[in-house]
Backbone as JSON Lines, residues from 0, in Angstrom:
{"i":0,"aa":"X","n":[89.44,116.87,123.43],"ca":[90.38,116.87,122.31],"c":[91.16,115.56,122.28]}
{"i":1,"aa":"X","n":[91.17,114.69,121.14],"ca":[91.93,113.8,120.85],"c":[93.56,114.01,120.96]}
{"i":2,"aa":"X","n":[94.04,113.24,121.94],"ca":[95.73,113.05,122.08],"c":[96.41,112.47,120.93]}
{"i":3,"aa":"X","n":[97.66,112.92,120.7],"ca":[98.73,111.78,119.6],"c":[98.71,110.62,120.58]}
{"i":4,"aa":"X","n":[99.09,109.5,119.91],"ca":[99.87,108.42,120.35],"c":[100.9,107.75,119.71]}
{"i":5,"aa":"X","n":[101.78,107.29,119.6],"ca":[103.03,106.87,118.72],"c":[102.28,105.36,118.25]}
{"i":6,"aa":"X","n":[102.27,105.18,117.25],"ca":[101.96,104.29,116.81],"c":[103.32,103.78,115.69]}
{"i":7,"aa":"X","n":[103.32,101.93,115.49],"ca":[104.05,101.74,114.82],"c":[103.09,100.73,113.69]}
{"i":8,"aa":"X","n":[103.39,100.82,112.53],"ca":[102.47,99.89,111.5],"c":[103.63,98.93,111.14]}
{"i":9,"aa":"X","n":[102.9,97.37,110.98],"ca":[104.17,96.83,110.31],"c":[102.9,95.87,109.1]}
{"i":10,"aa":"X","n":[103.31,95.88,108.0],"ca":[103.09,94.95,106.75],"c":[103.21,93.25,106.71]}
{"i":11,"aa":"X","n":[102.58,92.24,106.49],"ca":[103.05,91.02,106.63],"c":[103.9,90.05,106.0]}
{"i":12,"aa":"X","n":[103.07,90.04,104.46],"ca":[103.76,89.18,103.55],"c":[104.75,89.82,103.14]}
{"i":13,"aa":"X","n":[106.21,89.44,102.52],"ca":[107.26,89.83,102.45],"c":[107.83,90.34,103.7]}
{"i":14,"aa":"X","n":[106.93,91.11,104.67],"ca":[107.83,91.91,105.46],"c":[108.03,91.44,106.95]}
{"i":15,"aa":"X","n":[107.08,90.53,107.66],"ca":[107.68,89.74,108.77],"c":[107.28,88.3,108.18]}
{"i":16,"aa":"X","n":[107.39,87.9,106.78],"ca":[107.48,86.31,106.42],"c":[107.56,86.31,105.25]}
{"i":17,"aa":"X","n":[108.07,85.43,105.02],"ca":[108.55,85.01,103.17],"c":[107.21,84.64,102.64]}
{"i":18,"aa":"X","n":[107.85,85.2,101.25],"ca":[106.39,84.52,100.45],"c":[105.14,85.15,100.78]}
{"i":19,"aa":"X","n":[104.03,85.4,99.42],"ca":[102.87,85.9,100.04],"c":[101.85,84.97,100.52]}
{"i":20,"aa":"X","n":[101.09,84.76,101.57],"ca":[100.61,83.89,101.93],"c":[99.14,83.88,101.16]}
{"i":21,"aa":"X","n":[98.59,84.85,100.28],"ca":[97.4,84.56,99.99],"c":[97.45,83.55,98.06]}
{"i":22,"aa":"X","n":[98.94,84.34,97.91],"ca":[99.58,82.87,96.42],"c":[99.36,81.88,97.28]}
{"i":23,"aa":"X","n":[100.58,81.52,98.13],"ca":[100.72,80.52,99.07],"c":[99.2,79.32,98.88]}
{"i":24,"aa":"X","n":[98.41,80.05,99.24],"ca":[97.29,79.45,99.82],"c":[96.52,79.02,98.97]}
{"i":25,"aa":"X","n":[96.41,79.45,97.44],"ca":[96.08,79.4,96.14],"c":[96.75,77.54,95.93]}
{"i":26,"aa":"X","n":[98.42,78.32,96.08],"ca":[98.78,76.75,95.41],"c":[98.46,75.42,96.4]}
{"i":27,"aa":"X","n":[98.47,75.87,97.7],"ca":[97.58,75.0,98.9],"c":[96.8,74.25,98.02]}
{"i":28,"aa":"X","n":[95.46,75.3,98.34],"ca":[94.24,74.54,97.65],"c":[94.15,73.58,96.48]}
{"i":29,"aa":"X","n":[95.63,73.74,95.15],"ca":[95.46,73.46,94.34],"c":[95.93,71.54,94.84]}
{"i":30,"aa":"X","n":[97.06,71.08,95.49],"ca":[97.58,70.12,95.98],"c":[96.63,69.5,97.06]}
{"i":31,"aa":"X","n":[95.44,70.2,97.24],"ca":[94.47,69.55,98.36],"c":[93.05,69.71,97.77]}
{"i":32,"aa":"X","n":[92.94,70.27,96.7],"ca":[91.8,69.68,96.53],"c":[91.42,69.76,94.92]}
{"i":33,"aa":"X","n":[90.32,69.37,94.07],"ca":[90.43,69.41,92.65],"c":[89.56,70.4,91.85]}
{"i":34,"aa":"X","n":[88.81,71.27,93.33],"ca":[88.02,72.1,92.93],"c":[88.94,73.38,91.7]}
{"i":35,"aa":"X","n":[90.02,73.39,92.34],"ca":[90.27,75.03,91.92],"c":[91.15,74.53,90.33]}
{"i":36,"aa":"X","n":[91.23,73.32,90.18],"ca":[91.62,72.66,88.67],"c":[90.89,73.25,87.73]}
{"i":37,"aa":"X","n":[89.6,73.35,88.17],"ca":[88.26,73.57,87.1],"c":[88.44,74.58,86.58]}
{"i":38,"aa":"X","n":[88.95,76.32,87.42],"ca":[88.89,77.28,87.18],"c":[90.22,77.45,86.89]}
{"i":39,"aa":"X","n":[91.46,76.63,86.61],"ca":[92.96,76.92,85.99],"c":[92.85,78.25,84.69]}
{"i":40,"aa":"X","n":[91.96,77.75,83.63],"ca":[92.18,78.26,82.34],"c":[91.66,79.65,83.09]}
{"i":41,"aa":"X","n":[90.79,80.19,83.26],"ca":[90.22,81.33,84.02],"c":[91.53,82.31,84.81]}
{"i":42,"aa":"X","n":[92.13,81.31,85.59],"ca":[93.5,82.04,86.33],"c":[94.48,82.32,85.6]}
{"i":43,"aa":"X","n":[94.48,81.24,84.05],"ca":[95.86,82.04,83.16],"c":[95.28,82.63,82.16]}
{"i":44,"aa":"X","n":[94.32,82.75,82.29],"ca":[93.34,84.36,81.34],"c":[93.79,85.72,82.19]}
{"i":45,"aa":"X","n":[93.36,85.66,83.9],"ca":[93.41,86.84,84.39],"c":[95.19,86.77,84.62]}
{"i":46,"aa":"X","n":[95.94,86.26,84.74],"ca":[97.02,86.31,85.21],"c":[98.03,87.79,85.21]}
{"i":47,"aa":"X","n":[98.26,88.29,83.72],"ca":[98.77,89.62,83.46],"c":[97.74,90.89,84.17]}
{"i":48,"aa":"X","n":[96.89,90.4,84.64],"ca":[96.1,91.5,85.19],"c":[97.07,92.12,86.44]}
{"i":49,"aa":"X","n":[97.66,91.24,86.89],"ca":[98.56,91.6,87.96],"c":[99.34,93.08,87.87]}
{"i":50,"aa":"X","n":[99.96,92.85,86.51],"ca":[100.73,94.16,86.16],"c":[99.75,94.95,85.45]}
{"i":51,"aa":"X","n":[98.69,94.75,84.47],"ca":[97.89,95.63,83.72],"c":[97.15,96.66,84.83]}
{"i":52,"aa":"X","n":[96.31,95.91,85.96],"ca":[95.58,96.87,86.72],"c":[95.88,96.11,88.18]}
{"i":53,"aa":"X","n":[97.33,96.84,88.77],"ca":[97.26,96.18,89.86],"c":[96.48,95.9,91.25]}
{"i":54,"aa":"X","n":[95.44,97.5,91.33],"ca":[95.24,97.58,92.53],"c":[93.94,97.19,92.1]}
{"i":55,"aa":"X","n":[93.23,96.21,91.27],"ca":[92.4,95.89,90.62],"c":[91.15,94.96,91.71]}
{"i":56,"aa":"X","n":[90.34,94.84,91.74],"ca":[89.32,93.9,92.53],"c":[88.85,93.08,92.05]}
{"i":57,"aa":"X","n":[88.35,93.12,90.44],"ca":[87.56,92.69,90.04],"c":[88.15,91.3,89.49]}
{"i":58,"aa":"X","n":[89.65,91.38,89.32],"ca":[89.89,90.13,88.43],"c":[90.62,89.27,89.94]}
{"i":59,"aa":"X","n":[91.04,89.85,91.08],"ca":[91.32,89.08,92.22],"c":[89.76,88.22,92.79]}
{"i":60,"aa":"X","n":[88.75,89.02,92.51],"ca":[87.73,88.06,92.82],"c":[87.64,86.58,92.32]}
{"i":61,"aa":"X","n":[87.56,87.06,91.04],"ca":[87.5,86.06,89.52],"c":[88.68,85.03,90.27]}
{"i":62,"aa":"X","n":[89.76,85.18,90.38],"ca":[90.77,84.47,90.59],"c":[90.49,83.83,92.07]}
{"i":63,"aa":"X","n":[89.9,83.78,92.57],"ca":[89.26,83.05,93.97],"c":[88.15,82.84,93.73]}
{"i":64,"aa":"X","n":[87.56,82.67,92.75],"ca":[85.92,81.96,92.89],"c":[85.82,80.72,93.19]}
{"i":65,"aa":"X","n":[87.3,80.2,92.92],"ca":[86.28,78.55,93.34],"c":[87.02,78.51,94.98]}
{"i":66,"aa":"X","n":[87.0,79.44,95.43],"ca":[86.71,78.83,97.03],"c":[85.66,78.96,97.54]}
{"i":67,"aa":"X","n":[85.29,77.88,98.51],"ca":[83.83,78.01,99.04],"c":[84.04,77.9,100.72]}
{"i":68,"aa":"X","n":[83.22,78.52,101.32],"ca":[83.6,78.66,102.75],"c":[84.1,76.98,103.56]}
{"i":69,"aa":"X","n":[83.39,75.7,102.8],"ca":[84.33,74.29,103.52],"c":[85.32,74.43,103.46]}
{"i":70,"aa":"X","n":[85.81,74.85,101.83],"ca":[87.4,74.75,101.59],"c":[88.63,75.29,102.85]}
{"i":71,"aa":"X","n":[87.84,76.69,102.77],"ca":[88.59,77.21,103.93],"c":[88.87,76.33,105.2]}
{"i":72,"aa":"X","n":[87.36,76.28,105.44],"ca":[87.3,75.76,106.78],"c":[87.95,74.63,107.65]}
{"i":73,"aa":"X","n":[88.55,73.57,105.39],"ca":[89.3,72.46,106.08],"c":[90.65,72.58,105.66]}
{"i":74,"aa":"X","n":[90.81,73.65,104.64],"ca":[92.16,73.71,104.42],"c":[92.82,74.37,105.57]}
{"i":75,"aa":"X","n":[92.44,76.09,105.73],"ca":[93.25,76.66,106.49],"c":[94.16,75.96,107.49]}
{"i":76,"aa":"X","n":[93.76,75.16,108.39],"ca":[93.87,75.0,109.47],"c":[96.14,74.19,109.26]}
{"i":77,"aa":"X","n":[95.67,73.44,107.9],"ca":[97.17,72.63,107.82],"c":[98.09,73.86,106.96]}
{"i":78,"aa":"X","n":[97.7,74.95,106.71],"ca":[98.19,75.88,105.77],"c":[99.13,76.59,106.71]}
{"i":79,"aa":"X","n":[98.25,76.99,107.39],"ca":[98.44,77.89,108.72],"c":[99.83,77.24,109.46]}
{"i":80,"aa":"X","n":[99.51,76.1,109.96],"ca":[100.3,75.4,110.37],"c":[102.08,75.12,109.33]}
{"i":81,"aa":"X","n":[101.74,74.99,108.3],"ca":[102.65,74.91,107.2],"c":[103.39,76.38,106.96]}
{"i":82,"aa":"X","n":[102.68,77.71,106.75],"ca":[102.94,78.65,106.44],"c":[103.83,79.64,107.52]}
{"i":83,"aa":"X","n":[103.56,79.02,108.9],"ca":[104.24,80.41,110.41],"c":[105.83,79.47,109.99]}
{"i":84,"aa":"X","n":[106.11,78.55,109.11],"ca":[107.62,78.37,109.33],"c":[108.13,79.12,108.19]}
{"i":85,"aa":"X","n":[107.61,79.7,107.58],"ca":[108.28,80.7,106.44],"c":[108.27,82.69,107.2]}
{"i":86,"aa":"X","n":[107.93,82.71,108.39],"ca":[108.14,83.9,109.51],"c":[110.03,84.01,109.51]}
{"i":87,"aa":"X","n":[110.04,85.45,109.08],"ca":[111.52,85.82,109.54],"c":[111.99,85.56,111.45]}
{"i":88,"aa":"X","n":[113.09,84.98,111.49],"ca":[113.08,85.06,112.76],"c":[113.03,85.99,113.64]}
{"i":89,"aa":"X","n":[113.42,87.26,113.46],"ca":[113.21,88.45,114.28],"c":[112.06,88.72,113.92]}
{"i":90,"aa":"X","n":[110.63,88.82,113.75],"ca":[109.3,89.16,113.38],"c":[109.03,89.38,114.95]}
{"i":91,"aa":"X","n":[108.6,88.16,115.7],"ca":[108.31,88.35,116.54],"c":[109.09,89.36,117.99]}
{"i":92,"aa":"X","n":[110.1,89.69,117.96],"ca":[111.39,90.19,118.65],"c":[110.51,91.44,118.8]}
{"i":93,"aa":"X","n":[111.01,91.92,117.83],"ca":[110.78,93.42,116.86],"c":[109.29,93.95,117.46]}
{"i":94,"aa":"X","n":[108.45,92.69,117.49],"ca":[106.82,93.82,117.63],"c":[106.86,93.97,119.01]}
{"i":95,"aa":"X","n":[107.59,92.81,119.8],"ca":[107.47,92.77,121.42],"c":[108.51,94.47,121.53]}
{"i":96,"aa":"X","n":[109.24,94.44,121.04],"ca":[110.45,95.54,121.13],"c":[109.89,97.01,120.97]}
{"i":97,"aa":"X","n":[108.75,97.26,120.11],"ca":[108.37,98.25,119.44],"c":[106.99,98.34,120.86]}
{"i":98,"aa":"X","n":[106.73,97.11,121.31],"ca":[105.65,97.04,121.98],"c":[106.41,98.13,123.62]}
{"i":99,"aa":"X","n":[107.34,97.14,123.65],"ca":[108.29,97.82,125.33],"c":[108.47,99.26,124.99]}
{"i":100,"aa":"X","n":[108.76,99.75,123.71],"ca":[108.73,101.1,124.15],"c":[107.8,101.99,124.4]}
{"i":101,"aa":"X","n":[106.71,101.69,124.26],"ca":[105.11,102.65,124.79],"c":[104.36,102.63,123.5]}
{"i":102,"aa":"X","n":[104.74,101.89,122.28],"ca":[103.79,102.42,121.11],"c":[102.64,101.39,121.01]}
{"i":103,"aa":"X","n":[102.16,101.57,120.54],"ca":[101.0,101.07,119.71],"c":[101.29,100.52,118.61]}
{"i":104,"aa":"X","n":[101.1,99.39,118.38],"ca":[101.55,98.16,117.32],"c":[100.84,97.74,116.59]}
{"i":105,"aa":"X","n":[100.56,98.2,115.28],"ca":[99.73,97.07,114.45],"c":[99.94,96.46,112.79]}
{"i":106,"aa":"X","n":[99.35,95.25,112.73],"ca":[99.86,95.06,111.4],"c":[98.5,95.21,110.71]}
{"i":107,"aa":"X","n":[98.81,95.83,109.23],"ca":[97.88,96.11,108.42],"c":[98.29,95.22,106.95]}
{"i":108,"aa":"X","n":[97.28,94.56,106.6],"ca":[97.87,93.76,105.34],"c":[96.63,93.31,104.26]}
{"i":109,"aa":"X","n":[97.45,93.36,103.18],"ca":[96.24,93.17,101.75],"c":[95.51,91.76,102.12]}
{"i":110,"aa":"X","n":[96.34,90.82,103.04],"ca":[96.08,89.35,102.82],"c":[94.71,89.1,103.54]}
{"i":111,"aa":"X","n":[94.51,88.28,103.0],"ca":[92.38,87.75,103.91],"c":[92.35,87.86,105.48]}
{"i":112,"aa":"X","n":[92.01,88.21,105.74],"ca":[91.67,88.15,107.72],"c":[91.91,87.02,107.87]}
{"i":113,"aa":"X","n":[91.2,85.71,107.45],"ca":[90.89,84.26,107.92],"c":[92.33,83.22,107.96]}
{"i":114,"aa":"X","n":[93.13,84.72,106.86],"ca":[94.69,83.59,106.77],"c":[95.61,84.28,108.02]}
{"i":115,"aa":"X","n":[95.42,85.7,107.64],"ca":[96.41,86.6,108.51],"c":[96.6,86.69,110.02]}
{"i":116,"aa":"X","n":[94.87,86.76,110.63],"ca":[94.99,86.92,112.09],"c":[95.51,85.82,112.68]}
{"i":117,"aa":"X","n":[95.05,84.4,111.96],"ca":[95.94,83.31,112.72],"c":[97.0,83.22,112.55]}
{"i":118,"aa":"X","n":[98.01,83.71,111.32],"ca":[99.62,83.83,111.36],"c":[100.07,84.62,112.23]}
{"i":119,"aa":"X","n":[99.39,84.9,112.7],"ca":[99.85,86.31,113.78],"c":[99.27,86.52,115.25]}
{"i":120,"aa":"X","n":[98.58,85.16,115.28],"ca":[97.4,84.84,116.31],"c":[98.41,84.82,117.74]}
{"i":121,"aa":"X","n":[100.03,84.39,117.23],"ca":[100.67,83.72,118.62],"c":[101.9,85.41,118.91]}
{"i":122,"aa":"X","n":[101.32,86.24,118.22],"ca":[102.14,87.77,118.18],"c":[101.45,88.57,118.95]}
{"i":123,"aa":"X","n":[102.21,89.89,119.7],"ca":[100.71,90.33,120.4],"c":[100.74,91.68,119.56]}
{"i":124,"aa":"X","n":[99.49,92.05,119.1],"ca":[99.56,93.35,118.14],"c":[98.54,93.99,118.73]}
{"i":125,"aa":"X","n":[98.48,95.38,118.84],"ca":[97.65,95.88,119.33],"c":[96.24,95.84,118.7]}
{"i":126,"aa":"X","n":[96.16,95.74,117.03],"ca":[95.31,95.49,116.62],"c":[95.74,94.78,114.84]}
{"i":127,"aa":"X","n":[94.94,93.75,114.61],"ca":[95.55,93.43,113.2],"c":[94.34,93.64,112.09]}
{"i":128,"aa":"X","n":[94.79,94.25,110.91],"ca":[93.42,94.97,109.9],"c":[93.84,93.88,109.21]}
{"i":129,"aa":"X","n":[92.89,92.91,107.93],"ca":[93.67,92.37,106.82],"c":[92.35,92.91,105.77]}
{"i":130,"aa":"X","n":[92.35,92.34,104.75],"ca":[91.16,92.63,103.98],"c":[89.97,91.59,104.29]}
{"i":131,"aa":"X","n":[88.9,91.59,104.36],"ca":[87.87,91.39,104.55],"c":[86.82,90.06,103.21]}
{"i":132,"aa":"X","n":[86.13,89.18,103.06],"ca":[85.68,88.81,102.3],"c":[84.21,88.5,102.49]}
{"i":133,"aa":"X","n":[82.94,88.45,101.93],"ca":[82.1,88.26,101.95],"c":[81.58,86.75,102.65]}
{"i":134,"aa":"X","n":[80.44,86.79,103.76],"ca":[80.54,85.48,104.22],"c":[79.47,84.1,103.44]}
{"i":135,"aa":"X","n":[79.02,85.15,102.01],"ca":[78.33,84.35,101.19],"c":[78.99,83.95,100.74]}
{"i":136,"aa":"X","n":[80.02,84.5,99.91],"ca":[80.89,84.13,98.51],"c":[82.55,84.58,99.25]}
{"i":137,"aa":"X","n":[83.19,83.86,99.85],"ca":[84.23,83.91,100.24],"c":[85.42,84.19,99.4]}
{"i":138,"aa":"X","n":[84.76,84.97,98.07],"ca":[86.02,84.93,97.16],"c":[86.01,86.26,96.83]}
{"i":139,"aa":"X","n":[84.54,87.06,97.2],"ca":[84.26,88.56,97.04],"c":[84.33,89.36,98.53]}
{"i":140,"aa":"X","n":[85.2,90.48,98.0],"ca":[85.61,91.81,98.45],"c":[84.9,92.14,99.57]}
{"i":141,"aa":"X","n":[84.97,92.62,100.74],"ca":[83.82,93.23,102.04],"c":[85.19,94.39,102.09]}
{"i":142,"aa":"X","n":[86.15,94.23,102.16],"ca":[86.99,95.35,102.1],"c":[88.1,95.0,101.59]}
{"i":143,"aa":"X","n":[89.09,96.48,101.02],"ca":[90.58,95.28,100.14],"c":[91.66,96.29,101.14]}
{"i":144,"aa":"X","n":[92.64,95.52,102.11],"ca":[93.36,96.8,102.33],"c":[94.89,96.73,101.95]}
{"i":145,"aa":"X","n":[94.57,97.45,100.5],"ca":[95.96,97.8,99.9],"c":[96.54,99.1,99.51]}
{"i":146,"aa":"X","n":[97.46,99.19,99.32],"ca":[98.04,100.47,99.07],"c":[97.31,101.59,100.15]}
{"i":147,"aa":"X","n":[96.64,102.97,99.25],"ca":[96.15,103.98,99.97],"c":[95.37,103.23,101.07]}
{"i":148,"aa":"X","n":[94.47,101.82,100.53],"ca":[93.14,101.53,101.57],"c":[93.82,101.4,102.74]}
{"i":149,"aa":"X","n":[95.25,101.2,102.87],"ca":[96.2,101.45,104.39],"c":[96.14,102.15,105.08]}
{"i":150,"aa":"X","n":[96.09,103.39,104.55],"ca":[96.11,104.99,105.84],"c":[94.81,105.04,106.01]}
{"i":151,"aa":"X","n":[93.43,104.73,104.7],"ca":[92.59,104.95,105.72],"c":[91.93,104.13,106.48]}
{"i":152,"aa":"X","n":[92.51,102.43,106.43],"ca":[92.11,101.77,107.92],"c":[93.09,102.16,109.02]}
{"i":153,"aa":"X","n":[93.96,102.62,108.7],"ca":[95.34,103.27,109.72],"c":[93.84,104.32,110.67]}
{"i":154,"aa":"X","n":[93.46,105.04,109.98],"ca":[92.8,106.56,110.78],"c":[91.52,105.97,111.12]}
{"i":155,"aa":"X","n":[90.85,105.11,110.38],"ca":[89.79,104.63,110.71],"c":[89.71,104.04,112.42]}
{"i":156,"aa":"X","n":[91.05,102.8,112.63],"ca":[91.09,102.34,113.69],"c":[91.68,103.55,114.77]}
{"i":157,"aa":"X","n":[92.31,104.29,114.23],"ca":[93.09,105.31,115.51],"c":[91.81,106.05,115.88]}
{"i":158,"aa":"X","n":[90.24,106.57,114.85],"ca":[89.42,106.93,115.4],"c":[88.76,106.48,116.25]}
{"i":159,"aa":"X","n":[88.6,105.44,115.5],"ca":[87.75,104.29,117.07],"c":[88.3,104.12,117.92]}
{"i":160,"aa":"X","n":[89.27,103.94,117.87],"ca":[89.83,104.25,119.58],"c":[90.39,105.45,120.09]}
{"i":161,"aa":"X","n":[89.64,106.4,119.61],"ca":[90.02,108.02,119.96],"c":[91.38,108.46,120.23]}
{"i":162,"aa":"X","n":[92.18,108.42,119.27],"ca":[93.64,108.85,119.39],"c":[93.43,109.46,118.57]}
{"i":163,"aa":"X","n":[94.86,110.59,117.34],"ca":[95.33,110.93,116.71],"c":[96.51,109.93,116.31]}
{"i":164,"aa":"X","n":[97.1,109.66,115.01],"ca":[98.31,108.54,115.1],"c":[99.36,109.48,114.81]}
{"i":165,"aa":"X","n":[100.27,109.19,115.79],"ca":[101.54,109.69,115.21],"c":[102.51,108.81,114.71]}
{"i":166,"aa":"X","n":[102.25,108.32,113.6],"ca":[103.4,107.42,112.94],"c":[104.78,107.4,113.03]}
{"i":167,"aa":"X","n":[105.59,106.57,113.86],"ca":[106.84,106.36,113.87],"c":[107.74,105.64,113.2]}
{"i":168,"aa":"X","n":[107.35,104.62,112.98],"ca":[107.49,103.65,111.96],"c":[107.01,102.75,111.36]}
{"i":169,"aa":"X","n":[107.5,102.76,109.68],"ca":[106.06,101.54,109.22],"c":[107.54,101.02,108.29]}
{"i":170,"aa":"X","n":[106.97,99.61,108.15],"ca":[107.8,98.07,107.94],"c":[107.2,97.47,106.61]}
{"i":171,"aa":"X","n":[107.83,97.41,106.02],"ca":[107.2,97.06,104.44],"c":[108.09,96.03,103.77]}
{"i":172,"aa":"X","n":[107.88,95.62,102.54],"ca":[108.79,95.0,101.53],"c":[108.13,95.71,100.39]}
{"i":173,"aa":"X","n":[107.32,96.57,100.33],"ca":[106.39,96.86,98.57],"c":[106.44,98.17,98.33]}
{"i":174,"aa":"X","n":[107.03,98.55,97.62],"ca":[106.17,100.19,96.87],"c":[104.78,100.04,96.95]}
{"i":175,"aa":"X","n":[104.12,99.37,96.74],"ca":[102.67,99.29,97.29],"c":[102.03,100.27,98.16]}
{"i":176,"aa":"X","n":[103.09,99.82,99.27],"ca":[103.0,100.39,100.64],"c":[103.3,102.19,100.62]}
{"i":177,"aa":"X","n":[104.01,102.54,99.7],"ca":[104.14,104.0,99.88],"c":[103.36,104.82,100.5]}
{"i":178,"aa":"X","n":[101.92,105.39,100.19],"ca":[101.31,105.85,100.83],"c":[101.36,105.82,102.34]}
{"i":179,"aa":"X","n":[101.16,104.84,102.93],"ca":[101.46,104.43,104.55],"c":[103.28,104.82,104.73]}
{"i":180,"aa":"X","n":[103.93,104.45,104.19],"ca":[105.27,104.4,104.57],"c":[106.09,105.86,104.57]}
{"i":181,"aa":"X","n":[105.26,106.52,103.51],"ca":[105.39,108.42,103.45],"c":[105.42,109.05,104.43]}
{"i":182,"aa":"X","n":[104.06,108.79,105.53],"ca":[103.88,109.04,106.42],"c":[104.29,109.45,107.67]}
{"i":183,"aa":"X","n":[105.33,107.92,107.56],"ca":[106.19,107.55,109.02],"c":[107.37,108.36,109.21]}
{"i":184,"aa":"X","n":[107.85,108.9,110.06],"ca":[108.72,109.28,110.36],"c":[110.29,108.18,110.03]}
{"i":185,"aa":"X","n":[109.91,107.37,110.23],"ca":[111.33,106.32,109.6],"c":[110.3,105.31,108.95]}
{"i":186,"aa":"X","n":[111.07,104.76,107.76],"ca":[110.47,103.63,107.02],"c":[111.67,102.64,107.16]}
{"i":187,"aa":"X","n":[111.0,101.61,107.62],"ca":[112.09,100.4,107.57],"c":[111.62,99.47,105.97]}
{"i":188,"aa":"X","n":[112.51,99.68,105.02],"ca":[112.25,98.6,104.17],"c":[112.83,97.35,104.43]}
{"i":189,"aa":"X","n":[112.14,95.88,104.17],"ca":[112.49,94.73,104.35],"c":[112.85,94.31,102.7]}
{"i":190,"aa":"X","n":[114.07,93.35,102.75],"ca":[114.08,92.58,101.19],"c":[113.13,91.22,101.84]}
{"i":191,"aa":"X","n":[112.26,90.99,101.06],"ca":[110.8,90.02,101.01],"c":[111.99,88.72,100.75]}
{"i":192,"aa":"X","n":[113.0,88.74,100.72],"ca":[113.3,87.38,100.36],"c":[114.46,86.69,101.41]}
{"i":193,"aa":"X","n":[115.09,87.91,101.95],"ca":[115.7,87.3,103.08],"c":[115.59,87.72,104.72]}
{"i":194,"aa":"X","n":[114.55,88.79,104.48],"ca":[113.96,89.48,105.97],"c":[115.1,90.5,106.15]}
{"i":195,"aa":"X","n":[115.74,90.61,105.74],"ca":[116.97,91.58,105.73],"c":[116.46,93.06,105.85]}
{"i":196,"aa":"X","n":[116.81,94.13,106.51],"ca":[116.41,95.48,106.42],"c":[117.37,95.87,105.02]}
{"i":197,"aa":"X","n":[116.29,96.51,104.51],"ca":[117.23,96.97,103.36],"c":[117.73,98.43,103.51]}
């Protein structure tokens, strides 16, 4: 029989760092290179899609097509570097803190794996989920984890490693997040703009 374990979830963008890092990384590309110029008119076509169909896939693809796996490969690296100074200062405190008391720590976030695990590369998390992208077309979907897709990489990973989760606390800045944050026994909301518990 599978045991509980206390687990704590925490969220990234807005909620242990300012700013979302996968915009962020958009306007990156745009100041480093002239590819993603081409596809401008395309990005202020889909733009209101944001609010029309938020939890949408199809027009977030569209809106990353012109990255191609070099881009990444030569942008990330100064982004990354540019982006861990926009981290609230208690981010790191907090997971070591949540870590000392016996739980299980992880961050789960909508943002790309390739941006997220290295913002978080120098944190120790027990495990970090982000969304996933295709290694043909680096601009299409392999997984999206937002909103609901939260609880079920939340149960997905607590299966694979044969626990039950007992959610203690989950760390947010988004209604987004509801689903996951319902869950928890305490919800810590963050204001996304000054790291502040709200």
């Amino acid at each position: 029989m599978l045991k509980k374990i206390n687990l704590v979830v925490f969220d990234f963008d807005g909620t242990l760092s300012a700013f979302d890092s996968n915009a962020q990384f958009i306007k990156y590309c745009f100041s480093h290179s002239l590819r993603p110029w081409f596809f401008l008119p395309l990005m202020i076509f889909l733009s209101p899609m944001k609010y029309i169909n938020p939890g949408g896939i199809w027009w977030r693809e569209l809106l990353r097509m012109f990255l191609t796996n070099d881009m990444i490969k030569k942008l990330v690296p100064g982004f990354i570097k540019q982006h861990k100074m926009n981290r609230f200062g208690w981010a790191a405190e907090r997971v070591a803190a949540e870590r000392s008391a016996g739980n299980k720590v992880i961050l789960i976030s909508a943002g790309p794996e390739y941006l997220i695990k290295k913002l978080v590369s120098d944190i120790k998390f027990d495990a970090v989920i982000a969304s996933e992208y295709e290694k043909s077309h680096p601009w299409k979907f392999k997984s999206f984890v937002w909103g609901a897709n939260k609880v079920v990489a939340m149960d997905r990973w607590a299966k694979e490693n044969k626990f039950i989760p007992k959610l203690l606390r989950s760390y947010s800045d988004s209604k987004t997040d509801l689903p996951i944050m319902m869950l928890a026994d305490e919800q810590v909301w963050i204001d996304r703009k000054t790291g502040c518990r709200i």
